[in-house]
MARVEXKOL-107010 format. One record per residue (C-alpha): residue in one letter; residue number from 1; y, z, x. Coordinates in nm, 4 decimals, m for minus. Last residue first. Layout:
[a; NUM; [Y; Z; X]],
...
***
This chain:
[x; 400; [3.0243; m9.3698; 7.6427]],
[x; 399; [3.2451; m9.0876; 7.6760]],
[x; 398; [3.3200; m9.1280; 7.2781]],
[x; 397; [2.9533; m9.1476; 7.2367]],
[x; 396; [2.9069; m8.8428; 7.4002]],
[x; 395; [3.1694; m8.6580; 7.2475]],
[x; 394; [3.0102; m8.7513; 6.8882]],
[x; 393; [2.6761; m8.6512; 6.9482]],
[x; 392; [2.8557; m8.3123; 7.0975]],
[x; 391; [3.0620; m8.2916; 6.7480]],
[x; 390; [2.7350; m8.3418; 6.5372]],
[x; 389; [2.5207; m8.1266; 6.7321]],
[x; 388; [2.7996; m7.8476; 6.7039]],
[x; 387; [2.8206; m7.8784; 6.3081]],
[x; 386; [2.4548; m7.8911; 6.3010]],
[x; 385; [2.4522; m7.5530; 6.4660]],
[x; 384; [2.7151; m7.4036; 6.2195]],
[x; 383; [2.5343; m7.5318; 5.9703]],
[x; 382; [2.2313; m7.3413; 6.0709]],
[x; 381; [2.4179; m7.0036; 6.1116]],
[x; 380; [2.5724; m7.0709; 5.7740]],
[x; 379; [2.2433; m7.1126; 5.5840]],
[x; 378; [2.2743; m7.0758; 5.1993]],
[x; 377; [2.6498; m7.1989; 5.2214]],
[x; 376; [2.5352; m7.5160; 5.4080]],
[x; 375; [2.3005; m7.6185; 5.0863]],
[x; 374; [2.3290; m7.9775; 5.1303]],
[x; 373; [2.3468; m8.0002; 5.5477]],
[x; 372; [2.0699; m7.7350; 5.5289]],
[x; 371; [1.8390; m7.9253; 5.3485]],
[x; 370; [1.8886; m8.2295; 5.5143]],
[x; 369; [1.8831; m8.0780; 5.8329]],
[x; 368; [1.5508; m7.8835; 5.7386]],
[x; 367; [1.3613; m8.2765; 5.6568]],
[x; 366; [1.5071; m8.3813; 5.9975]],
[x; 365; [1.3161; m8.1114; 6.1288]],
[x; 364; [1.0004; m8.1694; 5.9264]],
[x; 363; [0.9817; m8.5749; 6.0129]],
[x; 362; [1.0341; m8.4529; 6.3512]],
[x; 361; [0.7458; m8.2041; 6.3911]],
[x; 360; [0.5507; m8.4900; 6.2031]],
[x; 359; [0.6379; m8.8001; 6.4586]],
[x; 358; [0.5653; m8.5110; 6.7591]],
[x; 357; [0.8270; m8.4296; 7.0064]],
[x; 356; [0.7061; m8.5202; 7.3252]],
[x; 355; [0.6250; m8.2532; 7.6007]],
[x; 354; [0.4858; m8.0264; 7.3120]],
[x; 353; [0.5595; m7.6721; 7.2519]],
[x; 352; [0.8790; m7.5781; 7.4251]],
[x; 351; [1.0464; m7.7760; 7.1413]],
[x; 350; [1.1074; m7.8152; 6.7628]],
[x; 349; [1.3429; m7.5203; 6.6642]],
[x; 348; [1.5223; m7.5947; 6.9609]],
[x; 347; [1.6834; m7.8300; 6.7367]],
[x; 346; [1.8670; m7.6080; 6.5351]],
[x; 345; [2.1090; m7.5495; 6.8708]],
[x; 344; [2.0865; m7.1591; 6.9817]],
[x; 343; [2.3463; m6.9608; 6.7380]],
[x; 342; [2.7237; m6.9517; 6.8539]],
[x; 341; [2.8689; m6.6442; 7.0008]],
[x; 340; [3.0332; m6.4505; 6.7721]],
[x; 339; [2.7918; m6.1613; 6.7781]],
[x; 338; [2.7543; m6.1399; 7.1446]],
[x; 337; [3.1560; m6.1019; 7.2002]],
[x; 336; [3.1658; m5.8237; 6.9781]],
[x; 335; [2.8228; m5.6476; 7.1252]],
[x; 334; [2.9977; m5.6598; 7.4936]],
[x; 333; [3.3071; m5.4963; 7.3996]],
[x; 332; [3.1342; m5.2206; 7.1851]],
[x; 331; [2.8454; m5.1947; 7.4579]],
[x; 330; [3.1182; m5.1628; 7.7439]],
[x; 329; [3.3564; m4.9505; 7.5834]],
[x; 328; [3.0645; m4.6796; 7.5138]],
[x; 327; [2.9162; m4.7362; 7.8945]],
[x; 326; [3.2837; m4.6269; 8.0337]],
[x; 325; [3.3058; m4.3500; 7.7907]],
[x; 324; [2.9601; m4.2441; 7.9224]],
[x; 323; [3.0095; m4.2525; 8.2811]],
[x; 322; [3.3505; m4.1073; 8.2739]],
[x; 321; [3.2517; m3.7582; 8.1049]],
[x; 320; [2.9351; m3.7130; 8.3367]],
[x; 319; [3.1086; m3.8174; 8.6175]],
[x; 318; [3.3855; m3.5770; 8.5195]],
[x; 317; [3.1030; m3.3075; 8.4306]],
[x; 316; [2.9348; m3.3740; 8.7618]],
[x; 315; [2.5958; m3.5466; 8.9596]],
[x; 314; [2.4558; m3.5080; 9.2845]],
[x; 313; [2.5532; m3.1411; 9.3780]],
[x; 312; [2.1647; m3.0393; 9.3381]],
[x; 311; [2.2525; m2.8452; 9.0332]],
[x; 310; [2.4306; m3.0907; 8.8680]],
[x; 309; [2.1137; m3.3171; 8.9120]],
[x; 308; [1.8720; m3.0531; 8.7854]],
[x; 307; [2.1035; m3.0219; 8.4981]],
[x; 306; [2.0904; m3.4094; 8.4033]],
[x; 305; [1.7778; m3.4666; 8.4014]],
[x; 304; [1.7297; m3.1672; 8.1352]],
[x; 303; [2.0306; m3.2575; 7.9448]],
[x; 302; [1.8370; m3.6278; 7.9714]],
[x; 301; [1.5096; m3.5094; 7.8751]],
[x; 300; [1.6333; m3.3171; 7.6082]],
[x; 299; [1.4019; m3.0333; 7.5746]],
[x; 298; [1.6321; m2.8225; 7.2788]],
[x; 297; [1.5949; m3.1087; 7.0794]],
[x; 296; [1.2635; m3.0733; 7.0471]],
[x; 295; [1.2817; m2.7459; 6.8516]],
[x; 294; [1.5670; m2.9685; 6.6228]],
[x; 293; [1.3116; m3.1879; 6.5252]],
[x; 292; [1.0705; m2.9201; 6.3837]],
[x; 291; [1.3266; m2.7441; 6.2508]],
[x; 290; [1.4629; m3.0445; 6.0312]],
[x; 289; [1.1258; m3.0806; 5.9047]],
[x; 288; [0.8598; m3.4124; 5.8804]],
[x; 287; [0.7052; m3.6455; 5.6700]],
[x; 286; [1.0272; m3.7823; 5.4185]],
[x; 285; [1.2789; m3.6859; 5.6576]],
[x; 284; [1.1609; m3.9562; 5.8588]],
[x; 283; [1.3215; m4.2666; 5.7345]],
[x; 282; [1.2045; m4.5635; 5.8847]],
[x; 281; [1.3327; m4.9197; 5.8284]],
[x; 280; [1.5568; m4.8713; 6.1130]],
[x; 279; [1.3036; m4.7866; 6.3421]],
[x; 278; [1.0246; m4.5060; 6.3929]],
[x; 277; [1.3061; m4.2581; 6.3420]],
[x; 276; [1.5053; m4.0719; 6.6085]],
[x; 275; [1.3549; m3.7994; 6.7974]],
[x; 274; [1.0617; m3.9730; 6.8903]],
[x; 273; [0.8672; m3.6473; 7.0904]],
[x; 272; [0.7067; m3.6336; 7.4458]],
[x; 271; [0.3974; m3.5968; 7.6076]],
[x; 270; [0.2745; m3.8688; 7.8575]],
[x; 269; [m0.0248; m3.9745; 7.8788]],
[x; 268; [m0.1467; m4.1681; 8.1890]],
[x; 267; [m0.4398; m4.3783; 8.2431]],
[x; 266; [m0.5069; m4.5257; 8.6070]],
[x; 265; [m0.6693; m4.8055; 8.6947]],
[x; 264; [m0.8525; m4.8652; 9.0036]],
[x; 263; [m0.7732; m5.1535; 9.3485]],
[x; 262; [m0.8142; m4.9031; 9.5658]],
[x; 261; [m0.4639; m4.9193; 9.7667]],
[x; 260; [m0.2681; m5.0572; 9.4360]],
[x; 259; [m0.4029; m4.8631; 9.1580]],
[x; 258; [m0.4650; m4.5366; 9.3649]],
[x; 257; [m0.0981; m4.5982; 9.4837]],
[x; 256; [0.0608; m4.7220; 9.1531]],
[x; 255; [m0.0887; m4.3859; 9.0151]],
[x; 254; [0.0458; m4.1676; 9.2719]],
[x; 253; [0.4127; m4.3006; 9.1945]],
[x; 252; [0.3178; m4.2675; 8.8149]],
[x; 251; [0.2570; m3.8957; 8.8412]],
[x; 250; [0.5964; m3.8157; 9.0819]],
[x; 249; [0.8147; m4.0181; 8.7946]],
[x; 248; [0.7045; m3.8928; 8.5182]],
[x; 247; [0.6977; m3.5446; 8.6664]],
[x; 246; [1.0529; m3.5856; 8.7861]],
[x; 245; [1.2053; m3.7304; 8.4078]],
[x; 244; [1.0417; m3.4419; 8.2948]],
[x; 243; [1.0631; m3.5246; 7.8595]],
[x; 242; [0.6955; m3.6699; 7.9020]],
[x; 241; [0.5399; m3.3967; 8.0469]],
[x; 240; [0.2303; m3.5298; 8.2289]],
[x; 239; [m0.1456; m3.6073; 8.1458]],
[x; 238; [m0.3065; m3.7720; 8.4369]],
[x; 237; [m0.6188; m3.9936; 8.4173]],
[x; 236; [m0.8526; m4.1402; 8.7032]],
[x; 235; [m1.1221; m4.3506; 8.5091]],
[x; 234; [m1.4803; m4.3492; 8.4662]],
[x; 233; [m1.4377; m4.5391; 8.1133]],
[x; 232; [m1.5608; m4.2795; 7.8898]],
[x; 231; [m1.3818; m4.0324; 8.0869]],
[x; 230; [m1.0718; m4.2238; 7.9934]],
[x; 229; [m1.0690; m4.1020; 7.6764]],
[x; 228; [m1.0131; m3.7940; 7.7678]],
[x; 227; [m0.6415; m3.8393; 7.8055]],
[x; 226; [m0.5294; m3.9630; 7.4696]],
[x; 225; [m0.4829; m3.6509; 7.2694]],
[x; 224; [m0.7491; m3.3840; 7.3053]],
[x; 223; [m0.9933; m3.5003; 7.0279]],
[x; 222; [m0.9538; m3.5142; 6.6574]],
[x; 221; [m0.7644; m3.8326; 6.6300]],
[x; 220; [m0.5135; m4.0268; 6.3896]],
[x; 219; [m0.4156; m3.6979; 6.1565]],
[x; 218; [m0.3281; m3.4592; 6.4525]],
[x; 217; [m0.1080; m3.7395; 6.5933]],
[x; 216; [0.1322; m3.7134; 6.2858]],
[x; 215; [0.1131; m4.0219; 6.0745]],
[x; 214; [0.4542; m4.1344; 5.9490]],
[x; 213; [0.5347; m4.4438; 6.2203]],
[x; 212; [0.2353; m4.3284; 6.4556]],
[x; 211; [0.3607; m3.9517; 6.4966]],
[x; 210; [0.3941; m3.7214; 6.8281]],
[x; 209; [0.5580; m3.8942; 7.0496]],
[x; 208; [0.2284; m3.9827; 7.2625]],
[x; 207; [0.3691; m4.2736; 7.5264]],
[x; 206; [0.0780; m4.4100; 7.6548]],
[x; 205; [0.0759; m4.5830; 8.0220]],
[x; 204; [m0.2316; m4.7420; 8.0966]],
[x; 203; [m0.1526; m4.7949; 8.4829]],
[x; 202; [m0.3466; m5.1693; 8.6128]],
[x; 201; [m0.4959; m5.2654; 8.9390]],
[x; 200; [m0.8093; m5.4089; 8.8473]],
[x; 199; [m1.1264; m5.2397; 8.8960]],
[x; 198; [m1.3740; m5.5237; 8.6789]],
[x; 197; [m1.5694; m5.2477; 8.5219]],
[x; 196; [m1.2813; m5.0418; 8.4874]],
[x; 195; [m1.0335; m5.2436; 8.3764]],
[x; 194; [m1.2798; m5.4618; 8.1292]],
[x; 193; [m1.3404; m5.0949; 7.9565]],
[x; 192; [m0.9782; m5.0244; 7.9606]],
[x; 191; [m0.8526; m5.3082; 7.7917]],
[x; 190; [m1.1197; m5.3082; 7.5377]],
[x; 189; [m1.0916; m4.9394; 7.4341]],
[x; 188; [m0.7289; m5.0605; 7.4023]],
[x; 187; [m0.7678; m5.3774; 7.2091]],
[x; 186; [m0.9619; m5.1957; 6.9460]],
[x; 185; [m0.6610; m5.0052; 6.8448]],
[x; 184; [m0.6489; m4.6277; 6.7951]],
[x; 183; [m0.4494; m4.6374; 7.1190]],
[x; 182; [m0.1408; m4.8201; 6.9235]],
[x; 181; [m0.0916; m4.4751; 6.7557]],
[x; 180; [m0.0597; m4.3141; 7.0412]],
[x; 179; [0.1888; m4.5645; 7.1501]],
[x; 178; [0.1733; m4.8400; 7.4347]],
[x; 177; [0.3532; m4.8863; 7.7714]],
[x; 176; [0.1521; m5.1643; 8.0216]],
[x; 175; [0.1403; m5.1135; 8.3717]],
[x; 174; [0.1000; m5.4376; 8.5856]],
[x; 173; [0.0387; m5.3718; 9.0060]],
[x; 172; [0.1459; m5.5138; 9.3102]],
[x; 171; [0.0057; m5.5476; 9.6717]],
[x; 170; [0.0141; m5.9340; 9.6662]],
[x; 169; [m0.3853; m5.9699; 9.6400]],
[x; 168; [m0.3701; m6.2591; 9.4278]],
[x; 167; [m0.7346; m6.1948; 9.3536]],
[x; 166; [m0.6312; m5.8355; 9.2526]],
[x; 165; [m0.3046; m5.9505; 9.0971]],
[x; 164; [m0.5053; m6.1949; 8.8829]],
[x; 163; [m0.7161; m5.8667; 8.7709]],
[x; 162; [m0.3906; m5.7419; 8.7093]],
[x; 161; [m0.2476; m6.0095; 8.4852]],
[x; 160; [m0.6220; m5.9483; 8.2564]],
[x; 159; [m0.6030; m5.5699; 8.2246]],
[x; 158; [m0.2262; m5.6391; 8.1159]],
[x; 157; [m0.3062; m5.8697; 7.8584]],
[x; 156; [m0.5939; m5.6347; 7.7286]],
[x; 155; [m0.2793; m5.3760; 7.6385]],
[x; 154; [m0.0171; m5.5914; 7.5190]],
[x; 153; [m0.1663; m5.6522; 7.1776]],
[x; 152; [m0.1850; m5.3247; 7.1465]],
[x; 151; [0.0117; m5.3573; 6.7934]],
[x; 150; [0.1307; m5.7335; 6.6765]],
[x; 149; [0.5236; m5.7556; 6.7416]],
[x; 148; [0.5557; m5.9538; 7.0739]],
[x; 147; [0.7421; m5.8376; 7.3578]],
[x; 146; [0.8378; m6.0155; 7.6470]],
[x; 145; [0.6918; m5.9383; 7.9670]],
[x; 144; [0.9217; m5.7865; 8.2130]],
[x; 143; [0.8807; m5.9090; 8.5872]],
[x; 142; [1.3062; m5.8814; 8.6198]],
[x; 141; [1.3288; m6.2478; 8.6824]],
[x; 140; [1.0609; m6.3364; 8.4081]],
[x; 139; [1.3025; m6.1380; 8.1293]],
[x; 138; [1.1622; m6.0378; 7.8012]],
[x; 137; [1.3507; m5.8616; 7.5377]],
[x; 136; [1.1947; m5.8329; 7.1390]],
[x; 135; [1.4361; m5.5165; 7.0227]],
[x; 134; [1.6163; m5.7590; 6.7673]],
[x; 133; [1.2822; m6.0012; 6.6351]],
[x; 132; [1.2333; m6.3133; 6.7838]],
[x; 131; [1.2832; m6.6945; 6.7966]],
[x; 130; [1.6985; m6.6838; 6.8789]],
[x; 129; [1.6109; m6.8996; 7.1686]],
[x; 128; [1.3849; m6.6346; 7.3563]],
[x; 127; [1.6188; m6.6195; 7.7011]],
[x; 126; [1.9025; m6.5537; 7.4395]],
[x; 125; [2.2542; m6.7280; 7.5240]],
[x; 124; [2.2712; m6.9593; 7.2292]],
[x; 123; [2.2721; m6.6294; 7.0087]],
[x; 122; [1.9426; m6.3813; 6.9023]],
[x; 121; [2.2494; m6.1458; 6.7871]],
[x; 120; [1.9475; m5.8718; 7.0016]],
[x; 119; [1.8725; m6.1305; 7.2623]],
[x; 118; [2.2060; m6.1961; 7.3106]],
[x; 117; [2.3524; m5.8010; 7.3290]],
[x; 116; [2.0547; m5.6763; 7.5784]],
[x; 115; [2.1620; m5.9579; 7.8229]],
[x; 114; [2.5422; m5.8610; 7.8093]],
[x; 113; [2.4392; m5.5315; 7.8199]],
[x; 112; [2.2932; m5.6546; 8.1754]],
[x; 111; [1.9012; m5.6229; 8.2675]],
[x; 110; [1.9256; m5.4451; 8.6062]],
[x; 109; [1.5738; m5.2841; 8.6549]],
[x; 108; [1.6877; m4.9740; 8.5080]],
[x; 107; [1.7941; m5.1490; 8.1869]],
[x; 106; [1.4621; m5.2848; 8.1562]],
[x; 105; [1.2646; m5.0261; 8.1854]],
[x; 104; [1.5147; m4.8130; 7.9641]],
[x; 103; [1.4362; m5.0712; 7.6517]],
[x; 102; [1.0440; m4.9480; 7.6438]],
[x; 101; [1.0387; m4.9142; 7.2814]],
[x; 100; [0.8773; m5.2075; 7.1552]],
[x; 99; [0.5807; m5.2377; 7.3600]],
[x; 98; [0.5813; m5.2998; 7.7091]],
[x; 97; [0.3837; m5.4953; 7.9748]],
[x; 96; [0.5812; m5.4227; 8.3113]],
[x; 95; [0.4890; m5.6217; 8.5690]],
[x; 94; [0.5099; m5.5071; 8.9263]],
[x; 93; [0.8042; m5.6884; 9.1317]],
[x; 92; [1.0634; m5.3783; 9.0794]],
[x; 91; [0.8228; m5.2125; 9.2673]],
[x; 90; [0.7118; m4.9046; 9.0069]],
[x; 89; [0.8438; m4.4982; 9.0360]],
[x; 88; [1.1759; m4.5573; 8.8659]],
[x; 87; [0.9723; m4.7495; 8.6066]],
[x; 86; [0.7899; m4.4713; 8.5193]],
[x; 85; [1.0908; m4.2311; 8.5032]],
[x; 84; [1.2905; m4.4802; 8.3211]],
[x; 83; [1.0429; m4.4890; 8.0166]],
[x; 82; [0.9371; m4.1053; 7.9949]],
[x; 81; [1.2449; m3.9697; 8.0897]],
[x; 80; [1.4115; m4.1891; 7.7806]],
[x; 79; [1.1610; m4.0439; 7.5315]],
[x; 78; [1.4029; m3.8638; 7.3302]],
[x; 77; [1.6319; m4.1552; 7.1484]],
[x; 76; [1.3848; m4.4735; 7.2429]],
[x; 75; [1.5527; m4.6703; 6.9485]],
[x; 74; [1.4696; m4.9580; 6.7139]],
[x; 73; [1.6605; m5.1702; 6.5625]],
[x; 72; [1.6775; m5.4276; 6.2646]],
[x; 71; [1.9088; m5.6685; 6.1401]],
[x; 70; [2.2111; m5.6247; 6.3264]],
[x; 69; [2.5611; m5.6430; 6.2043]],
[x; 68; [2.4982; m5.4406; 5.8686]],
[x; 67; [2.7091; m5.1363; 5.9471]],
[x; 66; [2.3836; m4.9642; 5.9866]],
[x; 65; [2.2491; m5.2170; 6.2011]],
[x; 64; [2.5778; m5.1619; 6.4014]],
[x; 63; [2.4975; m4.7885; 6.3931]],
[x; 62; [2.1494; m4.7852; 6.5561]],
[x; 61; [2.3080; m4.9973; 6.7974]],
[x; 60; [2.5882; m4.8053; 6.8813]],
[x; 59; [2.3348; m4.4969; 6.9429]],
[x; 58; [2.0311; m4.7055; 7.1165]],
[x; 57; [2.3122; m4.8410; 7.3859]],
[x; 56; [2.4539; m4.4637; 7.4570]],
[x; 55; [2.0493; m4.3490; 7.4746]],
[x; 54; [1.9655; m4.6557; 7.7272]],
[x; 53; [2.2890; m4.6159; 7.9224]],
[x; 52; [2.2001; m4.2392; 7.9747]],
[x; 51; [1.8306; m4.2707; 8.1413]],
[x; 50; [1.9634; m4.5976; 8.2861]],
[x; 49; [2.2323; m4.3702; 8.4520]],
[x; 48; [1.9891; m4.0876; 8.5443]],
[x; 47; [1.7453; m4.3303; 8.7252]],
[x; 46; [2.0090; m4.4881; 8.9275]],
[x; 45; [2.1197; m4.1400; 9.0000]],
[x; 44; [1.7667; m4.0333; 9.1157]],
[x; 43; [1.7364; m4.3486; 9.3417]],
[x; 42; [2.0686; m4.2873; 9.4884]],
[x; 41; [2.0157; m3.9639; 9.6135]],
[x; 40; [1.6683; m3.9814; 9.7539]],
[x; 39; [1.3516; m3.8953; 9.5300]],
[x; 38; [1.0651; m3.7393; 9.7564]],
[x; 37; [0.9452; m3.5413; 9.4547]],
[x; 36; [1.0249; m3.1686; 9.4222]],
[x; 35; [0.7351; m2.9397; 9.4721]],
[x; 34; [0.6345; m2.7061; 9.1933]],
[x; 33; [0.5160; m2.3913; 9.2904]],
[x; 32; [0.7316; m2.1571; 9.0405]],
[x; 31; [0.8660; m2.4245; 8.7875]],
[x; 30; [1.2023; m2.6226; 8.8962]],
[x; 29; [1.4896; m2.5329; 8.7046]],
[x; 28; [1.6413; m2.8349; 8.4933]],
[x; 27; [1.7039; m2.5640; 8.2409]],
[x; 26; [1.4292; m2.7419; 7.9846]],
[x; 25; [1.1934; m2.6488; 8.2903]],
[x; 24; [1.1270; m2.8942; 8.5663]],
[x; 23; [0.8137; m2.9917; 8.7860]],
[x; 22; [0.5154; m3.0568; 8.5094]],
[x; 21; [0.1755; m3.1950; 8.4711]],
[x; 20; [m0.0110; m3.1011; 8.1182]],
[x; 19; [m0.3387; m2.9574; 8.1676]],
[x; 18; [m0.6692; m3.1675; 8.0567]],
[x; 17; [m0.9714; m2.9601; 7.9521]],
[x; 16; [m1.2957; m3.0935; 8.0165]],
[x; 15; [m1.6091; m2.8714; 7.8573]],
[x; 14; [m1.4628; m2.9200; 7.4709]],
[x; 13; [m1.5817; m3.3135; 7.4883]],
[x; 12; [m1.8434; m3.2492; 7.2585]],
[x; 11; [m2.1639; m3.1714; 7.4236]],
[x; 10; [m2.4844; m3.1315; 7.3088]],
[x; 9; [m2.7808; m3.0205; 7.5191]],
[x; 8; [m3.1827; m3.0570; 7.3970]],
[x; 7; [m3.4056; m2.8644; 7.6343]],
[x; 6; [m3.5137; m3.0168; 7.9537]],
[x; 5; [m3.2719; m3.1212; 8.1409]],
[x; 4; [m3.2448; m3.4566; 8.3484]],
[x; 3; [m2.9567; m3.5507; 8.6279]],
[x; 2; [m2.9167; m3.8970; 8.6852]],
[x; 1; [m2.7803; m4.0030; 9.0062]],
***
């Protein structure tokens, strides 16, 4: 119903303020009133360990691009609880939409090291054929979409799988992860205006670290953060305390259920801080302070995980102390037997496009093996390949 006054009334967005949701202090303490999620045992271990094998994975990789075995990396180091958490409250059937540093989703859901390790040496064993960027994962089995480097491009793609979830009418739901930064995108006021207009069951996820590469958030927007936005859009919102692994997880649980049983999308922000740099390429003692990073590294969310665990008699220092040497071994064994596997054959350069290769996709391929075969110094990874296709052309001729 509209409601009419009479004398001119301006508003700007001051009238709604949005409180931050919460359960545990940096102590792993639960706040005065707060109500502990129905989390069993094993499902807040589970949680924990990705939490853990996603920061010990992050660490050795960081380093191994440093060591100049990986070309580029990118790490989650600080926003773990808000990553696992979320997923830790999905069906493992619901998509997940992610951007780039949404690793813990997928190591939650049971994506191997061994997995992690091909995609990021882009060997014969990657799902993606060696075609993408380090940090680019996708896996159909685990209902992951794979990533793809343009910003928010993720966003409308998820409003559109969950409107064919509605018609499917399967019970699940697609939540796609994005950064602050990424909601200064077109695509997002997009995304959400088709979500609410056609009520799809989607979660909006935004991860607000604090900085868009070098641009602190109080230089992309004026506004309260993220959250208000969805006003403009008629749509339930929930900002929560993205280093409480237990708030993440409580807020998304309701949010698959109003997304699910009404069929209405749901924007979350989640407050948290990138400890480590943007990525590789990013250095970011050149826009922010030591102190400032070191004030956030006093709300861990995996010391803070961690305590309330120790505290409940589910978790201990020798656990603690095994788990991670265990997990260190494992990525260091796993990443050297990754990086000498071979690279995917050349010539899946040239398919997955058309059923039949096409006379000028093969005049250019066999144009590339010419070049490679007389500079094979230039491209060792491709010789390599051509060195394999050789010896299996020869095999099967021998068999014949």
């Amino acid at each position: 119903m509209t409601k009419y006054v009479h004398q001119p009334l301006f508003m700007t967005g001051d009238e709604f303020s949005i409180a931050t949701f919460s359960l545990l202090d940096p102590e792993g303490e639960l706040y005065e009133g707060a109500k502990e999620p129905d989390l069993p045992r094993d499902h807040a271990r589970r949680l924990y360990q990705a939490m853990l094998g996603t920061r010990i994975l992050d660490e050795r990789m960081m380093a191994a691009q440093r060591q100049g075995r990986l070309s580029f990396y990118m790490q989650s180091t600080g926003e773990e609880a808000a990553v696992v958490g979320t997923a830790a409250a999905l069906d493992d059937a619901d998509m997940i939409m992610a951007q780039y540093r949404e690793q813990g989703a997928l190591m939650y859901r049971g994506f191997t090291i061994d997995e992690f390790m091909n995609q990021l040496f882009g060997n014969e064993l990657d799902y993606g054929k060696g075609r993408q960027m380090p940090i680019h994962y996708g896996s159909r089995k685990l209902h992951y979409m794979t990533i793809s480097s343009p910003l928010a491009t993720q966003i409308p793609q998820a409003t559109g799988y969950a409107y064919g979830q509605k018609l499917a009418g399967d019970g699940h739901c697609t939540l796609t992860f994005f950064g602050e930064g990424a909601a200064s995108e077109g695509d997002f006021h997009a995304a959400l205006n088709m979500a609410s207009v056609h009520q799809v069951p989607v979660i909006f996820f935004c991860r607000n670290n604090g900085y868009a590469i070098s641009t602190p958030s109080n230089e992309q927007f004026a506004a309260d953060g993220i959250a208000p936005r969805a006003f403009g859009y008629h749509m339930h919102v929930i900002r929560v305390d993205g280093n409480d692994a237990l708030a993440v997880y409580e807020a998304t649980r309701q949010a698959r259920k109003i997304a699910v049983e009404q069929n209405q999308p749901v924007l979350i922000e989640a407050m948290s801080y990138r400890l480590a740099a943007h990525s590789s390429s990013d250095d970011p003692s050149g826009y922010r302070a030591k102190s400032e990073e070191e004030a956030w590294r006093l709300k861990d969310p995996i010391l803070r995980m961690q305590k309330w665990l120790t505290k409940k008699g589910w978790w201990s220092d020798e656990e603690e102390a095994s788990e991670q040497e265990t997990l260190r071994r494992e990525v260091l064994d796993t990443m050297k037997r990754a990086e000498k596997r071979s690279p995917p054959s050349l010539d899946s350069l040239i398919t997955d496009v058309y059923a039949d290769i096409t006379p000028e996709l093969q005049r250019q391929y066999d144009q590339l093996k010419r070049h490679i075969r007389r500079y094979p110094d230039a491209y060792p990874r491709g010789a390599r390949s051509l060195d394999l296709e050789v010896n299996t052309s020869t095999e099967s001729q021998g068999e014949a």
